[in-house]
C-alpha positions in Angstrom: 20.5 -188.4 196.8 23.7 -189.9 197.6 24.2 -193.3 199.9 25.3 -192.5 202.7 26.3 -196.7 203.5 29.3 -196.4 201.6 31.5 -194.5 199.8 31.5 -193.6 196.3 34.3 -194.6 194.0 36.9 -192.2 193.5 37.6 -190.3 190.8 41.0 -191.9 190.5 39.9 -195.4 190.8 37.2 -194.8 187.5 39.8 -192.7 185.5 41.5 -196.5 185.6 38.8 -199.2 185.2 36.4 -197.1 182.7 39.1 -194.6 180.4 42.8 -195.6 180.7 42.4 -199.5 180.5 39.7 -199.3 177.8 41.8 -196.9 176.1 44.7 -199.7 176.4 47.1 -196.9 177.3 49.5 -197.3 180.2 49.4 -194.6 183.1 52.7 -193.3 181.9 51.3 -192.8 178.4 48.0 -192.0 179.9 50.3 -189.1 181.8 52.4 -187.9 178.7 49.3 -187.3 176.9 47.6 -184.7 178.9 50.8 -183.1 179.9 50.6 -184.5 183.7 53.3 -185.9 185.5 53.2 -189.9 186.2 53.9 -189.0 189.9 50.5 -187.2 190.4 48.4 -189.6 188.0 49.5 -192.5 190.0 48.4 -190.7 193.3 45.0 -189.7 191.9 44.6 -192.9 190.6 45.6 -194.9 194.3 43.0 -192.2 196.0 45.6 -190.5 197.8 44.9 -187.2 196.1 42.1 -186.0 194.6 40.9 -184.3 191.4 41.2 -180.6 191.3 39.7 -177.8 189.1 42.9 -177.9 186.8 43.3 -181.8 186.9 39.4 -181.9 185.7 40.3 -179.6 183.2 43.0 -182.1 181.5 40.8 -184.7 182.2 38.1 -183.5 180.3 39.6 -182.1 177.0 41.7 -185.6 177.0 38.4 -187.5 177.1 36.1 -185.3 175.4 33.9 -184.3 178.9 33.1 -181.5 181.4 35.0 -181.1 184.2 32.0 -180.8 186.1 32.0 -185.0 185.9 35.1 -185.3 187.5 34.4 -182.6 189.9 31.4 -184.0 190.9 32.3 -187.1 191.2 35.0 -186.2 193.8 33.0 -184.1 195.7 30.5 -186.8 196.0 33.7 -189.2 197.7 34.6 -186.6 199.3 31.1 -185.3 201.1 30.1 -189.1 201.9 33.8 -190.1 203.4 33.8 -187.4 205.4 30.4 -188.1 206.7 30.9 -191.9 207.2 34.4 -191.2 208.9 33.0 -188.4 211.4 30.0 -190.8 213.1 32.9 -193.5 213.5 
């Protein structure tokens, strides 16, 4: 069940802190790998957009997961933002 209290991290936000900084890579590099342009890393990244079906799909061949993680992981932000933003 997912806490309602808060919001879960987004997608963007863990692609930095757990994968790209462990990996040491910069963004830039992080970008050039997967064949994504910096522009749109760095806005997944700040939260202002969010993971789609074909941004899971790089995601996951560069780091070796399903794209059902990073899916799932923004629909979680997604469904619990929404609710926490529509009882304001």
């Amino acid at each position: 069940m997912l806490p309602f209290n808060r919001i879960p991290t987004h997608p963007g936000e863990m692609l930095l802190e757990e994968f790209i900084k462990p990996l040491g890579m910069t963004q830039a590099a992080f970008a050039d790998q997967i064949g994504m342009p910096i522009q749109l890393l760095t806005e997944i990244i700040q939260g202002k957009r969010g993971v789609t079906p074909e941004t899971a799909w790089l995601l996951s061949k560069a780091l070796d997961m399903t794209p059902g993680f990073w899916l799932n992981l923004q629909r979680n932000h997604d469904i619990v933002k929404q609710r926490l933003e529509s009882t304001d």
